[in-house]
N, C-alpha and C positions, 0 to 999 in steps of 0.2 A: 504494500500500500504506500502509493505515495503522502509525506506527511505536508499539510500546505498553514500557510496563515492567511487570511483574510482581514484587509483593510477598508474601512468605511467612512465615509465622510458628513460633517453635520457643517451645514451651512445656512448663509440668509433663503436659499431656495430648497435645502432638503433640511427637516428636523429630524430630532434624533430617534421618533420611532420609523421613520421612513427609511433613514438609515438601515435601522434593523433589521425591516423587511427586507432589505437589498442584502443585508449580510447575511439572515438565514437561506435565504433565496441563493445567493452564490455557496452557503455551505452546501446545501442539497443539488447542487451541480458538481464539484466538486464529490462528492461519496456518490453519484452518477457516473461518475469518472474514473473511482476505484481510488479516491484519496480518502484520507481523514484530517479533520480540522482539528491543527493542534492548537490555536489561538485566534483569536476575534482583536483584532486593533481597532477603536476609531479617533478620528482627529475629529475637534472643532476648528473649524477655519474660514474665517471670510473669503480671502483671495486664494485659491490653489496655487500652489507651484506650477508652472509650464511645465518643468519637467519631470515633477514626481507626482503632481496634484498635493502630495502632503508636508507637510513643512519637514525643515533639516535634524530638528530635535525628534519627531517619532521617528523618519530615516533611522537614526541612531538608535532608539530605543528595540524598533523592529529587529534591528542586523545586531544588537547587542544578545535579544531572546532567542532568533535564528542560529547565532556562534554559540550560544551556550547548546544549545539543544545538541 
């Protein structure tokens, strides 16, 4: 089984239970897939990053749980 994480975003145009529906909803594609979710990220963020959509502190926090795992 591949192991994944999933990240989600809560903004001025998504709240955070919509969020959720998008993260359960990508869990359950994912274990469609033949993975399991080892972890649920979300960011609160006004502006997305261009190039990550999430800011540079969860980056780090995400690749910090990834390296331990």
């Amino acid at each position: 089984m591949e192991k994944t994480v999933i990240v989600g975003l809560v903004n001025r145009n998504q709240n955070q239970k919509k969020s959720q529906e998008y993260l359960d909803e990508l869990e359950f594609l994912s274990i469609t897939a033949g993975g399991v979710v080892e972890k649920r990220f979300t960011q609160r963020i006004e502006t997305p990053n261009p190039s990550t959509l999430i800011g540079k502190g969860k980056m780090d926090e995400i690749g910090t749980y990834v390296k331990a795992k």
